[in-house]
C-alpha positions, 0 to 999 in steps of 0.5 A: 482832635478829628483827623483833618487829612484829606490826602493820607499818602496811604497809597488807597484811592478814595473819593469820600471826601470833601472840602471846607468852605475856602478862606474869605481871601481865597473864594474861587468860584464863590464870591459875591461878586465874580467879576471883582478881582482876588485884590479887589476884595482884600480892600473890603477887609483892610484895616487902615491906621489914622497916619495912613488916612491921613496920608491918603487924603494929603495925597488927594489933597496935593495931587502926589504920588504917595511911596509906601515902604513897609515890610511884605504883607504889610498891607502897603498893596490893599490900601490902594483897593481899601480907598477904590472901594471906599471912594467908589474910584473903580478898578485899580490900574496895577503897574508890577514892576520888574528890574526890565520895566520902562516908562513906555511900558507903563504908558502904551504898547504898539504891536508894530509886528502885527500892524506890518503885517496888516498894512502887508495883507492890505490891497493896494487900489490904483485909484487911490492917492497917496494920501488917501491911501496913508488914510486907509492903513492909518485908519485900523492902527487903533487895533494895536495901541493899547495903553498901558496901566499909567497911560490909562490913569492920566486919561481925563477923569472928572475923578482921580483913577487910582494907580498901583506901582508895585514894587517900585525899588525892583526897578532899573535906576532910571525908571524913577527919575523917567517918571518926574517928567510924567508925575509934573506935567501929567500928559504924554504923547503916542508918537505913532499917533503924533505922525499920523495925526493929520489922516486919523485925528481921533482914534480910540485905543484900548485901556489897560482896564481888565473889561473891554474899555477904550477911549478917544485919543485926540491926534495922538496926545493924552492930557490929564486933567485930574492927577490920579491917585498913585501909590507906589510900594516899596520893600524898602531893598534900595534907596531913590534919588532925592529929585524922586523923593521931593515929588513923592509923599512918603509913608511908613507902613509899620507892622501891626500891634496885637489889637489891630492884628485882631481887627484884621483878624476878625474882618476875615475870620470874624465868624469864626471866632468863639466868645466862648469855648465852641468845638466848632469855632476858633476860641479866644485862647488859641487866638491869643496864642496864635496871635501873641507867638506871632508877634514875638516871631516877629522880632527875630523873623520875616513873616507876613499877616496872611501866614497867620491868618493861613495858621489860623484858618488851619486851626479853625477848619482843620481842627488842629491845636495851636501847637501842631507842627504845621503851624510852624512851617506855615509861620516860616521866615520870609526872609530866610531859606531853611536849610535841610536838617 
């Protein structure tokens, strides 16, 4: 066994040394498109089962969000970026959710500091009336509207967008039954722009997009007219109100069985793994290894398919055995701290 250590703790600088390549899922500075996201690219290695296409097309079909509930590392996030990619929808609009999220934050944000302060800065002219003076501020207030993720996926669209809700089940009690009203009737009005809609009728506000993309609003309503793609995920920690529930379809996402943990694995890793013993490559045995104490783990632990795909990285660039110390402590409980021996 080669000693794979970089760092020594020997206390001697040394600068000899160099890194492996990165893990597929971890490229920095060397993917094939640098202007995908680190989420964009897991959707290219995402290995759905036929219940969750299914499903996927029932949503699409009947214009519902789709409530996925599943333990971490499941996947229930890299199904959203598995369908952009496939169906070529674009970006994914990702919405993370936190017990102080609102509706107002998924639908728009105005900066009404800011524009105070503008509109302060501004010049009054004494030739001006009233009203055309009203037109003037009003004129700049797209400056400090931005949409929010949801508001950005109910613009019209001769396609769905696609919307991430992620960890919907950390929210505030409201926020679901806040969102029947917006997943109904599929439109929403920026009161800001409302009251202004007889000066400035069209105003163009940015999106929640990650490129510099804006879009016209039209006094001051958004009307969808192709219901996005919604998936919301959910770690399963509450229950939702039946009202909830009636508008949502709903999806179990299960953990994988050995064969599909190898096709994951092989869709990551699939270069580097041996048909037959190669020092240089990952064998079949110490897959099986891996991938059958893992599943026996499961059982009595919480663990995600990234920790094994971490191990067996390790294995495969480090040159460790299965049996290291190390892959134990990257295959630790999520649901559990360890206390101190």
């Amino acid at each position: 066994m080669t000693n794979w250590q970089i760092f020594t703790g020997n206390s001697e600088p040394h600068d000899d040394w160099d890194l492996p390549d990165s893990p597929k899922w971890r490229p920095f500075g060397k993917e094939i498109n640098p202007n995908q996201s680190r989420s964009q690219v897991r959707g290219e290695t995402f290995q759905p089962r036929e219940e969750e296409i299914n499903m996927v097309n029932a949503a699409l079909y009947l214009r519902r969000p789709l409530l996925i509930t599943g333990k971490p590392g499941t996947g229930k996030s890299s199904l959203a970026y598995a369908v952009a990619r496939e169906l070529m929808l674009g970006e994914v609009l990702y919405w993370p959710i936190t017990s102080r999220t609102t509706l107002k934050d998924g639908l728009y944000n105005y900066d009404a500091i800011a524009r105070l302060q503008e509109v302060k800065q501004q010049p009054n002219s004494p030739k001006s009336s009233p009203r055309a003076e009203k037109k003037q501020q009003a004129s700049s207030i797209e400056d400090y509207i931005t949409l929010g993720p949801l508001g950005t996926a109910l613009l019209p669209s001769p396609k769905p967008r696609i919307l991430l809700i992620d960890e919907i089940d950390k929210s505030d009690i409201d926020l679901p039954n806040d969102l029947l009203n917006i997943f109904e009737e599929g439109r929403f009005e920026i009161e800001e722009l409302v009251r202004l809609k007889k000066e400035v009728p069209r105003v163009n506000v940015r999106t929640a997009y990650t490129a510099d993309i804006s879009h016209e609003i039209i006094e001051g309503r958004v009307i969808c007219t192709t219901f996005p793609l919604v998936i919301l995920t959910s770690n399963g920690e509450r229950d939702f109100p039946p009202p909830f529930l009636r508008r949502c379809l709903r999806l179990t996402m299960k953990e994988p069985d050995k064969e599909q943990l190898v096709k994951i694995i092989a869709a990551h890793l699939g270069k580097e793994i041996a048909d037959s013993e190669d020092s240089t490559k990952l064998t079949n045995e110490a897959l099986d290894t891996l991938v059958d104490n893992f599943i026996a783990a499961r059982d009595t632990k919480t663990l995600a398919n990234d920790q094994l795909l971490n191990a067996l990285f390790m294995v495969t660039k480090g040159r460790i055995d299965t049996k290291d110390g190390l892959i134990k402590q990257l295959l630790q409980d999520l649901g559990q701290v360890e206390e101190d021996e």
